[in-house]
Every structure is written in structure tokens, then in C-alpha cells.
C-alpha positions in Angstrom: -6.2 12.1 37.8 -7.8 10.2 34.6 -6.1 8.1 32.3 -4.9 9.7 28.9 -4.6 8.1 25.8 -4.0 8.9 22.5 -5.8 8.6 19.4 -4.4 9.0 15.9 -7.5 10.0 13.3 -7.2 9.5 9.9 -10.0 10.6 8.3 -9.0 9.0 4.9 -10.8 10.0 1.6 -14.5 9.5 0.1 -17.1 9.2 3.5 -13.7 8.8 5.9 -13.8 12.5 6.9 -18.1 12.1 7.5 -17.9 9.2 9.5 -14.6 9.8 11.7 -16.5 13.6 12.2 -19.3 11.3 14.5 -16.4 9.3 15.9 -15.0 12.6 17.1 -18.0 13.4 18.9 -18.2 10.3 20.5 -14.7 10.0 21.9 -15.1 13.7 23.2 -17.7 12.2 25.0 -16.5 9.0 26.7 -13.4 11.9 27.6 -15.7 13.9 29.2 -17.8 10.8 31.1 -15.5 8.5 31.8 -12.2 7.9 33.3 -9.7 8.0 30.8 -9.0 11.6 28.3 -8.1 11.0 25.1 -5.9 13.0 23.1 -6.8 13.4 19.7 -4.1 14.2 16.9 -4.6 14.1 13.0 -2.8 12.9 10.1 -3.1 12.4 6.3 -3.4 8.7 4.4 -4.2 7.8 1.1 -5.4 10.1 -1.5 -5.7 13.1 0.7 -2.0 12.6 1.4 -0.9 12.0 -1.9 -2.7 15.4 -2.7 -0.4 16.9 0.2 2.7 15.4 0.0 2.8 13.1 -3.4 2.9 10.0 -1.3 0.2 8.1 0.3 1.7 7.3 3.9 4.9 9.9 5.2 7.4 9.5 7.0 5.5 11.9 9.3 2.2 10.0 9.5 4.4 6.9 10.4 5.8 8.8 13.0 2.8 9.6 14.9 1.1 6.0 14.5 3.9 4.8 16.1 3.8 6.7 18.4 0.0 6.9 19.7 -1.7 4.3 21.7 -3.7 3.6 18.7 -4.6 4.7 15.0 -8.0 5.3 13.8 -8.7 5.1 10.3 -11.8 6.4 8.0 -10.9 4.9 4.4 -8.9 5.3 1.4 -9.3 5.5 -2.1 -11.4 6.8 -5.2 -11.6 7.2 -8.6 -9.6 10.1 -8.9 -6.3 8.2 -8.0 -6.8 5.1 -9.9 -4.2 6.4 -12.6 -1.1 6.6 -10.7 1.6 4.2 -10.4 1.2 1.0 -8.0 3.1 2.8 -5.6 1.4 5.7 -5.5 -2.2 4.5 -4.7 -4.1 5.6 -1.8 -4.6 1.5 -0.6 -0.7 1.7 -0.4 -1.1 4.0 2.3 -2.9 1.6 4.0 -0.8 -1.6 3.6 2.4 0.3 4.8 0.9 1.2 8.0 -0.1 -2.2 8.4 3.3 -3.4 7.4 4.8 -1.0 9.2 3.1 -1.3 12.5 3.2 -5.2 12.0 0.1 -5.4 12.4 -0.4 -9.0 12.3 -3.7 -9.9 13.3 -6.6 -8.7 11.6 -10.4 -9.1 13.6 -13.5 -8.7 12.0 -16.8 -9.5 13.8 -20.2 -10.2 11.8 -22.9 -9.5 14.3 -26.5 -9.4 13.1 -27.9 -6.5 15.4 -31.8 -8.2 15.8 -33.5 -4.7 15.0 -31.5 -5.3 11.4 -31.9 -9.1 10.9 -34.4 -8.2 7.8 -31.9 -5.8 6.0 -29.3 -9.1 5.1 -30.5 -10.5 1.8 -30.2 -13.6 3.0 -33.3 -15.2 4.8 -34.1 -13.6 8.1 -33.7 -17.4 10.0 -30.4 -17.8 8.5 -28.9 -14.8 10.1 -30.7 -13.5 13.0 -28.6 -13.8 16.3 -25.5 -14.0 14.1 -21.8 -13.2 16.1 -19.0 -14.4 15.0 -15.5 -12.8 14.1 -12.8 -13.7 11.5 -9.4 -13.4 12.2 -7.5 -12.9 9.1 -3.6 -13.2 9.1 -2.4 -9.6 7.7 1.2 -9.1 6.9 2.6 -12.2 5.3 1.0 -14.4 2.6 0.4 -13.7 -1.3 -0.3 -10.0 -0.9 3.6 -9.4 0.7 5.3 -12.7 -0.6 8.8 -12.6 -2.9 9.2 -13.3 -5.6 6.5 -10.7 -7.0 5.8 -8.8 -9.9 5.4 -8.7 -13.4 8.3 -9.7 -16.7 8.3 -9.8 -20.4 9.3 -12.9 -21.8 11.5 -13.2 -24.8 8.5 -14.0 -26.9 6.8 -10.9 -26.2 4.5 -12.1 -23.5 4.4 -11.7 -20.1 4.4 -13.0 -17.3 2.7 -12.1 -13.2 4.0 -13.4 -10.1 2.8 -13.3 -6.7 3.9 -15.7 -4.1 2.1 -17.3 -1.1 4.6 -17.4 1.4 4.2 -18.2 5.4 6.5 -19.1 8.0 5.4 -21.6 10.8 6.0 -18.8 13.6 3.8 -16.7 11.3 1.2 -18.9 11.5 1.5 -19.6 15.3 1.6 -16.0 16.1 -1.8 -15.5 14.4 -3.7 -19.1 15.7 -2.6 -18.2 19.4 -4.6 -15.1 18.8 -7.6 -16.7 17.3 -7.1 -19.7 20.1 -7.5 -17.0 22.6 -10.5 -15.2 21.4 -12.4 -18.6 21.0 -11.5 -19.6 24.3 -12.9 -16.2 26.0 -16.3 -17.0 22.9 -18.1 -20.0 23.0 -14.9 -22.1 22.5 -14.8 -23.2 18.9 -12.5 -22.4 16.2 -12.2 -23.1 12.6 -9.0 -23.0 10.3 -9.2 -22.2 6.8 -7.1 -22.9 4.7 -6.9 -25.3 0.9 -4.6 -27.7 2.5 -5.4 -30.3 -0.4 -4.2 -28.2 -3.3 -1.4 -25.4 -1.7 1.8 -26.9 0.1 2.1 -24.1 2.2 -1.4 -24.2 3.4 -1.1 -27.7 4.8 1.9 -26.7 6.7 -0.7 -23.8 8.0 -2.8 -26.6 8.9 -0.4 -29.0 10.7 1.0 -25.4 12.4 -2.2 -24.8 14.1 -2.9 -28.2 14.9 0.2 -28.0 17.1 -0.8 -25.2 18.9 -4.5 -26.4 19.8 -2.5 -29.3 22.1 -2.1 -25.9 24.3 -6.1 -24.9 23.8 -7.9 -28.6 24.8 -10.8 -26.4 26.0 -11.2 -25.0 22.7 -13.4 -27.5 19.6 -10.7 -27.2 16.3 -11.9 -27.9 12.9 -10.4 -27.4 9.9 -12.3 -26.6 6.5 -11.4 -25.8 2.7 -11.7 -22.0 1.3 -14.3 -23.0 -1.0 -16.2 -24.7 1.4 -16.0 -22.0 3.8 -17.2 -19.9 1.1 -20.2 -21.7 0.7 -21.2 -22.4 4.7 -21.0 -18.9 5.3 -24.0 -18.2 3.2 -25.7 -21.3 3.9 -25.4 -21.8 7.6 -23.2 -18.8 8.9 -24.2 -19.6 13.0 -22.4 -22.8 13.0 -19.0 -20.4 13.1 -17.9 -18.9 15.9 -14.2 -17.8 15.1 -12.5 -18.3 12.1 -8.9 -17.7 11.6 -7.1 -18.2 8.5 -4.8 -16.6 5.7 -4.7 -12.7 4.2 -5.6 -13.2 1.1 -8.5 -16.1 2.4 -9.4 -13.7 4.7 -10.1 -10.4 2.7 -12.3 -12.6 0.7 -14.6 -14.0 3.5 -14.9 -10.9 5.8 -16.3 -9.1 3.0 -18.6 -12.1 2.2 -19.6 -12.5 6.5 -19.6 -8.4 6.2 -22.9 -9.0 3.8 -24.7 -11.2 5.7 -25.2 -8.6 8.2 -27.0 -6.7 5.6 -25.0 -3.4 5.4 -20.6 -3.1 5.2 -21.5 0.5 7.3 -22.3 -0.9 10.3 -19.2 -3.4 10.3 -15.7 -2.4 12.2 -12.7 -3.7 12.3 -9.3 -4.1 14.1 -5.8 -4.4 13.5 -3.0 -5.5 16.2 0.4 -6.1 16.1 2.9 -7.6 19.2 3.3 -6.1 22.3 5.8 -3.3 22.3 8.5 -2.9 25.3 6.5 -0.1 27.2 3.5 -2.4 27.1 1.6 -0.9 24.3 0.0 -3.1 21.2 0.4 -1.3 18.2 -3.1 -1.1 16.8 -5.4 0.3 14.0 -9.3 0.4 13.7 -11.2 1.1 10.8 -14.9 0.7 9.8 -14.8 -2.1 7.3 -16.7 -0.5 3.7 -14.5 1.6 1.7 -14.5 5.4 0.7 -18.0 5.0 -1.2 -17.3 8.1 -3.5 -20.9 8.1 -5.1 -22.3 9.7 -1.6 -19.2 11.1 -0.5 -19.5 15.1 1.5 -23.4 14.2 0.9 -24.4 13.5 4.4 -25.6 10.3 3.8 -23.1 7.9 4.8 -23.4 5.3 7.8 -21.1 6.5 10.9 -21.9 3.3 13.0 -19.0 0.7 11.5 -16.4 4.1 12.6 -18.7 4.2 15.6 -18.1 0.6 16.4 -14.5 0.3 15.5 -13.9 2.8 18.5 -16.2 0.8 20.7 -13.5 -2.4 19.7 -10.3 -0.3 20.5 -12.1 0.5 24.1 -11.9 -3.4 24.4 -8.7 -4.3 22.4 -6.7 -1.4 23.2 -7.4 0.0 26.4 -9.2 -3.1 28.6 -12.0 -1.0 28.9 -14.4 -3.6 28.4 -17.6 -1.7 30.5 -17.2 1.6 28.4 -17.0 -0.9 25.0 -19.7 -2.6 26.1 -21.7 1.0 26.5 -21.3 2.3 23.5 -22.3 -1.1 21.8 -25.4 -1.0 23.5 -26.2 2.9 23.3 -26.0 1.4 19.3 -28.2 -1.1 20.0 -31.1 1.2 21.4 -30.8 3.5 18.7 -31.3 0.8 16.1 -34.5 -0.3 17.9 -35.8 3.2 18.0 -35.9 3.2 13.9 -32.5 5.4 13.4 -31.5 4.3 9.6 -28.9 5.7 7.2 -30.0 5.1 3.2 -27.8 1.9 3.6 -30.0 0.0 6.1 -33.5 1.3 5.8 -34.4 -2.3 4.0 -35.4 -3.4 7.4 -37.7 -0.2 7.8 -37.8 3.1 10.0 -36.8 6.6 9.6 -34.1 7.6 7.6 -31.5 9.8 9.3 -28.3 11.8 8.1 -25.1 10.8 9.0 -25.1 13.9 11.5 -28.2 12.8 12.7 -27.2 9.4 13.5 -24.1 10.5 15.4 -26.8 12.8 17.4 -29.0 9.4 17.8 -25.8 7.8 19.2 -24.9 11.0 21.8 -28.2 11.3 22.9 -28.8 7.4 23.5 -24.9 7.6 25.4 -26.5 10.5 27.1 -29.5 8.2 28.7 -27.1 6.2 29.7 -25.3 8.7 31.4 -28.4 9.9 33.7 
């Protein structure tokens, strides 16, 4: 009898729906061609559950992330919403399930896939061959740290506080997992943090120092923010993994996401501890946003969605042959000229975003025969 798992889809708001519709057809197909079924449910984040239900993440939608062996996401957010109260935004949605799920442990590869090295805007040399991942810490630091918030002062002014707050087991948790993916890489990792300047980023530093005494295999170097900000578009291919704070690492995974030349063909995952039964609480999502200008337009990228699947195969389920299929079913299709709007800088034909999710079937399909 084959394996079942199930899949939580939330298509989100803006291109979510567009790009998760592709995803669809892709899981049903891995179901029907592989070894393992997967059960698909549905549930509302964001603005399109705000719309519904006057909240951006239920009780309900909780419920069922909770309860399936993994989420996936589309995107949240849009113009539309921007006017309701901080608690009410769509990106709130988001955070909770992270929160929620304690979903620690944030990974987010930049590969440069060759038959796109020209699209980057950086020089083709710089970042052709380019694969390396960030692993950005997710539920502590500034974003979630007390005291927070915003008071009026006697005189009339006022004031906005946000704390960056880690504990050293926080910081363990996430280095062991950046430790470990480096070790099964090419064995180096590199901390980020601005040791010189925040207290609680040298503790990070001295933290993760302790745990590479139980990684010797794996090279540990340490470098500030700013500097990190600058290598990565100067000489991106000396990284291999990176792991360092939430806030630290929102910035620099969009900054790696744009050396690659497009955010729609970058994915994303999101992992938490393991649970009793054995099951890692865990959420994928393509990493660009809801892109409202071309959303319900047919014109939106479905690979970073695509891709994201392709990393719970790996992350989620240990199925590392079918990951690796559908990665290089991607490949072939970006050889053969298949380009959304967002990538045809390094030339081709321009497709649809249906028509790229039938490039990525029928490429799956060779495969298959």
C-alpha cells in the first residue's frame, strides 16, 4: 500500500492562488507516479481570511497545520489590507503560524540555475554555479522580543520599542541545524551576526562557537551584518551556508534571492522540533510576495511554489530521489527556453503561468517513460 501524507495548501492572496494551482498539478502527479499519496486539504491565511472570518489566521486554519504533515503556503498581502489595525494584517497570518508551529528554523537556498545565470543583474562570472542556502533563525529576536511597542511621553512625543532578545538554547537549536546542513554541503558555515556593536549578538557568537567543538569536520567563520551585506554581492560563491538571526536574515535572503535574478524562482522552508509521533512541523513557501500588479493575470512565475514542494519532498518526507526529480524536470525546462515575464532577461519564449506548470508536467512526464 503507498505511503499517504498530507498537505495543507494555502493559496494566500495576490499570485498565491496562480502559483499553488501548478503546485496542485504537480503533487497530483508525484501521487499518481510515485510511492507515497498525498492528501490535499485547504485553508484560508492572510487577506483572503480576513475577508472570511475578520482574522488573518483561525483557530480552524491552526487546527489543520497542526495537524498535517506539512503546510504549504502561496503568499499574503496587498494593498487592499494595508489600512487595518497591526493585528489585523494579512503578514500576521503568517507570523502566527510560524509562531505557532514554532517554526524555528528558516532555509532559503540561492541557486543560480546555469540556463538563468544572465537574468541576475549582477555580472554573469559573479554568479554562475551559485548554491548556497541561509538559515535564518525565525521565532525569537527583534521581530517577537518584549518589551515592544510604541508610548507617548509626557512631552507629547513618542516613543518605539522593539527588543532583540535570544536565549543561548535559542541560538543552539538553530546553529545545530545550520551545523548539520553544512556538514551534508561542502562543509563550511558562516555566522552572522554584529557582535562588535549588540551584546546579545556576541553571546550569539560565543553560542555557536561552542557548538562547532561538536562539528570539527565543518570550516566556522564568523562575519559582521554589514559585511555580509556587501560579500554577498561582491563574491556570493565563497558562502556555502549561512546561519544567523531573524531580523539579519530577512534582510540577506532577499538580497541572495536577487542575485539569482528573479524572487519567482526562489522557495523556501520553515521547520520546527520534532513532535512526539515523529513528525517535524513544517511550512513551505515560494519566497516573493503576493505581487498584486499581475495578480489573476496569468503571468506570474509558479517555479519558486514548484520548488518549495520539491524541498518538503526532501525536508519533510526523506524523499530525496523524487526531490531531486522534480528539481531536475525544472532544470530541463529552463534549458528548453520556458520563461515567465519575470525571467525572460536571459532570453527564450515567454510562457503563462499555466503554461509553465504544463512545461513542468510534461518534462516530469519524460521522466516518467
Amino acid at each position: 500500500m503507498n505511503d499517504v501524507k498530507t498537505i495543507l495548501m494555502l493559496d494566500g492572496d495576490g499570485i498565491g492562488p496562480e502559483v499553488m494551482r501548478e503546485t496542485r498539478r504537480v503533487i497530483d502527479w508525484f501521487s499518481a507516479n510515485g510511492g507515497t499519496r498525498y492528501e490535499l486539504t485547504n485553508g484560508l491565511v492572510g487577506g483572503a481570511s480576513y475577508d472570511a472570518h475578520g482574522q488573518p489566521l483561525t483557530d480552524d486554519t491552526l487546527k489543520l497545520a497542526s495537524e498535517a504533515d506539512a503546510v504549504l503556503l502561496g503568499a499574503v498581502g496587498g494593498p487592499q489590507w494595508e489600512d487595518l489595525n497591526f493585528d489585523k494584517k494579512p503578514e500576521r497570518g503568517l507570523l502566527g503560524l510560524r509562531k505557532e508551529l514554532g517554526l524555528f528554523a528558516n532555509l532559503r537556498p540561492a541557486v543560480v540555475f546555469e540556463a538563468l545565470a544572465e537574468a541576475s543583474t549582477l555580472k554573469t562570472d559573479i554568479v554562475a554555479g551559485l548554491n548556497m542556502i541561509i538559515v535564518r533563525e525565525l521565532t525569537g529576536g527583534i521581530y517577537f522580543g518584549e518589551p515592544r511597542g510604541v508610548e507617548k511621553l509626557p512631552d507629547g512625543s513618542r516613543k518605539g520599542v522593539n527588543s532583540l532578545v535570544y536565549t543561548s538554547d535559542e541560538v543552539e537549536r538553530i546553529a545545530r541545524v545550520a551545523f548539520d546542513l553544512a556538514k551534508k554541503r561542502n562543509g563550511r558555515l558562516c555566522s552572522v551576526d554584529k557582535a562588535n556593536v549588540l551584546e546579545c549578538t556576541l553571546m550569539w557568537r560565543e553560542t555557536v562557537e561552542q557548538v562547532h567543538a561538536d562539528y570539527p569536520q565543518v570550516a566556522l567563520s564568523h562575519m559582521y551584518v554589514d559585511n555580509a551585506a556587501m560579500q554577498l554581492v561582491r563574491d556570493p560563491k565563497q558562502f556555502d551556508v549561512i546561519v544567523t538571526t531573524n531580523m539579519f536574515g530577512d534582510i540577506l535572503s532577499d538580497c541572495a534571492a536577487m542575485l539569482t535574478g528573479s524572487l519567482g524562482m526562489l522557495p523556501s522552508a520553515s521547520l520546527g522540533e520534532k513532535c512526539a509521533d515523529g513528525r517535524i512541523p513544517s511550512m513551505y513557501e515560494p519566497v516573493h510576495g503576493s505581487a498584486p500588479d499581475i495578480a489573476g493575470k496569468n503571468l506570474a512565475n509558479p517555479l519558486a511554489a514548484i520548488l518549495s514542494f520539491a524541498m518538503m519532498l526532501r525536508y519533510s518526507f526523506d524523499d530525496t530521489t523524487s526531490a531531486d526529480t522534480l528539481e531536475d524536470a525544472v532544470k530541463r525546462l529552463l534549458v528548453s527556453g520556458a520563461r515567465t515575464a519575470d525571467i525572460m532577461e536571459a532570453g527564450g519564449r515567454q510562457v503563462s503561468t499555466s503554461e509553465m506548470g504544463d512545461a513542468i508536467l510534461f518534462e516530469l512526464e519524460n521522466t516518467a517513460s
